[in-house]
C-alpha positions in Angstrom: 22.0 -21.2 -5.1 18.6 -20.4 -4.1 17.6 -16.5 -3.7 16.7 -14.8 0.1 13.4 -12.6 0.3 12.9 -9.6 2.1 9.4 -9.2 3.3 7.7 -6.7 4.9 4.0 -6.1 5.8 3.0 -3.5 7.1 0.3 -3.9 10.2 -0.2 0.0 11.0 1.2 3.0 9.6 1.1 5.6 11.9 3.6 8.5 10.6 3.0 9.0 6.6 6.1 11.7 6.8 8.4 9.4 8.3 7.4 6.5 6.1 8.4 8.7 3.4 11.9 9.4 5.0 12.4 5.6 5.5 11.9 5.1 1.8 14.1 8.0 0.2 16.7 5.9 2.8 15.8 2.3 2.4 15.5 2.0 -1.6 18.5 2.9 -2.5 20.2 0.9 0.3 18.7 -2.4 -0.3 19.7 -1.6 -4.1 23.5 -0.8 -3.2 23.1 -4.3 -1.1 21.8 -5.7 -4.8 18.6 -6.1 -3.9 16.1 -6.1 -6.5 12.5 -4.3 -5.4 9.3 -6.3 -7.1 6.7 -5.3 -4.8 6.4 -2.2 -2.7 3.1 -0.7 -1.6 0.1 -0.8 -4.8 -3.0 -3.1 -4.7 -2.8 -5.9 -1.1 -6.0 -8.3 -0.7 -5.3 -9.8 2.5 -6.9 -13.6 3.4 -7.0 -15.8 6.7 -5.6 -13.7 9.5 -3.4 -11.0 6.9 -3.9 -7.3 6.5 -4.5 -4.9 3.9 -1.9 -2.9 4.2 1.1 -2.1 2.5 3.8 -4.9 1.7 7.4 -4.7 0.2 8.8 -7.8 -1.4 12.6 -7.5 -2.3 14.7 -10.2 -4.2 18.8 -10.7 -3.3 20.7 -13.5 -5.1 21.0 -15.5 -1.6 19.7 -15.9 2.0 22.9 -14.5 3.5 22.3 -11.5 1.3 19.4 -10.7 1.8 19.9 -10.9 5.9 23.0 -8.9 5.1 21.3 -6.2 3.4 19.1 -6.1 6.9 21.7 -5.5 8.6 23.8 -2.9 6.6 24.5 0.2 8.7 22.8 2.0 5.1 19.6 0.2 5.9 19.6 0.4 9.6 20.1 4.5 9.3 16.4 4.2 6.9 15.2 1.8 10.2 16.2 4.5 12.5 14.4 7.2 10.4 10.9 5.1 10.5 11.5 5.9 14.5 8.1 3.8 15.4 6.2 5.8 12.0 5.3 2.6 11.4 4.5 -1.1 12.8 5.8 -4.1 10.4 6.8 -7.3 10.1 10.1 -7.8 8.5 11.7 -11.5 7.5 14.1 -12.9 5.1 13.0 -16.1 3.7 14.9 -18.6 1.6 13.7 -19.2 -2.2 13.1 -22.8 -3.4 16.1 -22.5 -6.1 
């Protein structure tokens, strides 16, 4: 079964204190949902029309995880807690295998 990507880049962040709430909330609630965190924040070069901002990468052992873990009411309490601190782009993307 091929693994499900949660990415987010981050376009602006406007609220470094509630960035810092979000995270205390969000790790450990994409963990619990068995995600697996390989990127978040360090070093971003940014080509064509990217930023260089921050960008999270986090690995779950399906799709339907990972859009699971999205939607968890753990996560979306960490969501609510960004409360427009930040402006992102989030998707889930499928894994080749």
């Amino acid at each position: 079964m091929a693994k499900g990507y949660l990415v987010g880049t981050y376009r602006s962040v406007r609220d470094p204190e509630k960035l810092a709430a979000y995270g205390k909330l969000a790790k450990p609630a994409l963990e619990a949902a068995g995600g697996r965190i390989l990127a978040r924040g360090g070093r971003v070069t940014a080509f064509e029309s990217g930023l260089a901002e921050r960008t999270v990468l986090v690995e779950f052992a399906s799709y339907d995880a990972a859009v699971a873990a999205y939607g968890s009411d753990e996560y979306q309490r960490a969501v609510a807690v960004l409360d427009g601190g930040a402006e992102r782009d989030v998707r889930v993307v499928e894994g080749l295998d």
